[in-house]
Each structure stands twice: as C-alpha cells, then as structure tokens.
N, C-alpha and C positions, 0 to 999 in steps of 0.2 A: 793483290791477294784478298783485302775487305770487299771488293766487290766481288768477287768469287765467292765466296761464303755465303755474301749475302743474297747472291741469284740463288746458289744451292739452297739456301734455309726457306728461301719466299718460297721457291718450287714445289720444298717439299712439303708446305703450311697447304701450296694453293692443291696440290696433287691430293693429301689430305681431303680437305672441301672437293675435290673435283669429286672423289668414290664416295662423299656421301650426298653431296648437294648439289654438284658441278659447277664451280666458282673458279677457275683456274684462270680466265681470261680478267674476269673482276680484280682476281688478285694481282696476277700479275702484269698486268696493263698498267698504273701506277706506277711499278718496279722500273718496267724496261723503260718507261718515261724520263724516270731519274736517271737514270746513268747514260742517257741522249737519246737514245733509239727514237725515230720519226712516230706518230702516232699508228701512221697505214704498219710500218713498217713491223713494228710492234704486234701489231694484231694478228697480223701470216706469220710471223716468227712463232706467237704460242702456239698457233694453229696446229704449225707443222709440229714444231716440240708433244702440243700434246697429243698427238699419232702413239709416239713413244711411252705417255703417260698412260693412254688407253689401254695399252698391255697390261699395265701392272690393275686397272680396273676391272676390265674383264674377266683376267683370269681369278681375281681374286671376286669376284660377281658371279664364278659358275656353279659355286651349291647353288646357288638363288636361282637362276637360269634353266638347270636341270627341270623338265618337262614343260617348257615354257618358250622353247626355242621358235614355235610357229609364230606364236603373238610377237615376240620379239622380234624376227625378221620382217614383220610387215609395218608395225612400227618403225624399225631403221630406217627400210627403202621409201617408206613415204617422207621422213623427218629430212633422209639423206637428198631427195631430188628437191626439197626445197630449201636447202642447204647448197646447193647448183646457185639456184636464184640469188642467194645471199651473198655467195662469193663476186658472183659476177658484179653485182650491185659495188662490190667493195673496191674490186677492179677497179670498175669506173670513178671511184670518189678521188676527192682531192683531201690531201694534210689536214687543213682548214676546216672543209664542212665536215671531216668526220671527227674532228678534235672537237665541234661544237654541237655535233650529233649522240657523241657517249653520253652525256651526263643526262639528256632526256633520257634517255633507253634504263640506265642505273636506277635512276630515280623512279621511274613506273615499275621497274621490277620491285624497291622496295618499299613501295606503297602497296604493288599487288602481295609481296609476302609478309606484310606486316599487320592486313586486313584481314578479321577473323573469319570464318566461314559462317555463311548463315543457317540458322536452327530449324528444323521443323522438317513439313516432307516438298518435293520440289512441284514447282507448280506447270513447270516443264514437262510434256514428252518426254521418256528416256528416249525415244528414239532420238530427238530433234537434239538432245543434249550428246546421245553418244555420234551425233553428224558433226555437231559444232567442234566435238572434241579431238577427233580425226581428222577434220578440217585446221583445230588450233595445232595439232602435232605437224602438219607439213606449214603452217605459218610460222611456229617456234623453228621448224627447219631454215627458214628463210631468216629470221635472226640471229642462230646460231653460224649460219654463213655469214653471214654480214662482221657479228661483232661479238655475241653470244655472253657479255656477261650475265648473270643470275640467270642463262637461259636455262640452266638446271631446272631451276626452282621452278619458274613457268615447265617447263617439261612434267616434274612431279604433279602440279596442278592438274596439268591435260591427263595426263597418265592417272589419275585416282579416279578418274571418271571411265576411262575405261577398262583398266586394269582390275577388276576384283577379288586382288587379293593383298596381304598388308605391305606397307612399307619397302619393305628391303625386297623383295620381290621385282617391286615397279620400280625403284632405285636399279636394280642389276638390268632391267631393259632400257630406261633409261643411259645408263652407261653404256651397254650395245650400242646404241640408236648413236652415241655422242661419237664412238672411236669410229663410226662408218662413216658420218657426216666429216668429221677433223680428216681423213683420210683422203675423200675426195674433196675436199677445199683446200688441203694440206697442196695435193695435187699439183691444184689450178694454179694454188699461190706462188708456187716453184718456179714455175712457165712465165706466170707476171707480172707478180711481187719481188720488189727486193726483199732478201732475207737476212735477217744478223745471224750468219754461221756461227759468227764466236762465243754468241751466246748459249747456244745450242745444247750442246755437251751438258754444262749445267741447270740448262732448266729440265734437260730428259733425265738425269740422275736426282734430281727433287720430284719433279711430278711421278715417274716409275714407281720411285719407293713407295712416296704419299698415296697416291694414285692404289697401290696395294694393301695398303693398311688403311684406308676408306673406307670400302664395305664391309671389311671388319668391325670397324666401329659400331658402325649403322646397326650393328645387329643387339648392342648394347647400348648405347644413348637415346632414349628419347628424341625422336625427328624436332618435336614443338622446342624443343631448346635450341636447335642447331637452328631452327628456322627462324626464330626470334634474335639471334644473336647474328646472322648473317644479312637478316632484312634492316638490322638498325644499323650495323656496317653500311649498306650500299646505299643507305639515304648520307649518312657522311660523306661517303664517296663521289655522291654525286654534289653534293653542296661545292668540297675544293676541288672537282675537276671543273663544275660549273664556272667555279670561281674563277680557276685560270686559264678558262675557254672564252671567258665575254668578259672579264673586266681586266 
C-alpha cells in the first residue's frame, strides 16, 4: 500500500514539473529504481505512462496554443523523428551502459540550466542561430528518445530562440512536441521493451493530474525560480546516480 502512494505522489510532483518544465523521467527514474524496476526497463515504462500524462498537459496547454498550432506542429514532427533515433539507440542499449550513461546526461542538463544567459546583443547571424536552433530541436528529439531527463529544459533553451513570444506560450509547444515524441517512442517501446504494467496505473493517475495543473502554474510563478530550483536538483541527481553507477 506505501508503495502505491508513493508512485501516486512522485507522479503527481513529476506530472507537476512535466506542464511546466518537463522533468517527469528525471523524476521519476530514481523512483522506479527503488522499488527494483531495471534501469531500460524504467525508462519505456515512464515513456509510455507519460503518453497518459501528456493529455492532462496539453489540454490544459490549449489557451497557450490557440493561434499557434502551425509553429507547433513543425516543432513536434521535427523533435518527434529525432525521437525515432533516440528510442532506437535505447533499443539497442544494455542495463549497464545506460545505468552509467544517465548521470552524464543529468549533469550537462544541470550545468546547462544553471548557467546564466549572456548579456549584450548577439554576435551571431540570427539566421545561423535560428539554423542551429532547429537543428538542436530535432537533436533534443533524439535525447528525449533515448532518456530525456531535463530534456524540458533543453527544449525551452532551443524554443526561446525561435519562438517569439513569452514563456508559457513556448512551454504549451513545448508540451505538444513532448506528447507526439512519448507517443511514438511509447509505441516502439511496447513492441521491444519490457514494460512494468503494474506500475502503470499509478504513475498515469500522478502524471494526468500534475501533468494538468502545470501549465497552470506556469502562468503564475516566475519560470527563473522553477529553473534554478530544478537545475540544482539534477546536479544532486546526477552526483548519487553517478555515485551508484561507477562506484
């Protein structure tokens, strides 16, 4: 019964962070760890779960979305075919090198979300910057298949460059782009991942709800709070997954 609860409660923490930040697999990847679930096996699990959670994102993402549906479908399908690549790559892996592959990935994400942005005007081409950025949206597609923690937060980086307009806007495309990508990696993982069924149930009734009351938030808290209090998270995160992935 205490582990029931407790997958319900993290669900609905990570479904939370997922509609504002997209943190769901950060979160709950430590969880399904504890209570045994294999490292691969873990990963297709939230995948698919968060299929389920992305409803409660989206719909609750559509004021944002209203007149904005064009950018956001080109966004998805590009983020979604490099989310193809990612799943396949995960396919292929073994227990092992992807249990000692997470903690790099956490750690660069919260090194990249806890480095301030630089001041002044850019010395860059916009053009050459809205290429690179387009480019990093179908490469974040390829780590959000793969493993996709703090891939949120990478997502928002790419997204403020070419999105212009504020926050919660490029959050609800964002959100889009995540439930197309989980959907078809959800897919793949069905066909070739094993899945913990029993888990199931309760991470889709944590993420759903949270997952719904996310972009709500968003529309009142300060992003630079969530972002500073998420990126010092997942440098923790990665220290004791490091820790119990190589020593």
């Amino acid at each position: 019964m205490f582990s029931i609860i407790y997958l319900v409660l993290m669900s609905l923490l990570a479904g939370v962070l997922t509609g504002i930040v997209g943190m769901a697999s950060l979160t709950l990847y430590p969880v399904l760890l504890s209570v045994g679930v294999a490292p691969i096996t873990a990963n297709a699990t939230i995948t698919v779960a968060q299929v389920g959670g992305g409803l409660g994102t989206v719909t609750a993402s559509l004021r944002e979305l209203h007149g904005h549906w064009k950018q956001a479908f080109q966004i998805a399908v590009l983020n979604t075919l490099g989310g193809v690549f990612g799943a396949l790559i995960l396919i292929h892996s073994t227990n092992n090198g992807f249990k000692k592959l997470v903690p790099v990935f956490i750690m660069l994400a919260g090194i990249l979300i806890l480095t301030p942005k630089r001041r002044g005007k850019p010395v860059i081409n916009n053009r050459i910057i809205t290429a690179v950025s387009w480019l990093s949206t179908f490469l974040v597609g390829i780590y959000t298949g793969y493993f996709g923690a703090a891939s949120g937060l990478l997502m928002i980086a790419v997204l403020s460059k070419i999105v212009h307009e504020n926050y919660a806007i490029y959050n609800s495309m964002r959100n889009f782009a995540s439930f197309m990508n989980n959907i078809v990696a959800a897919t793949m993982f069905i066909f070739t991942i094993p899945i913990d069924w029993a888990v199931i149930i309760h991470l889709l009734i944590g993420l759903f709800t949270g997952g719904y009351i996310g972009p709500i938030i968003v529309r009142y808290i300060p992003s630079t709070v969530i972002k500073h209090a998420v990126g010092i998270f997942a440098v923790i995160l990665a220290l004791v997954l490091g820790y119990q992935a190589y020593l």
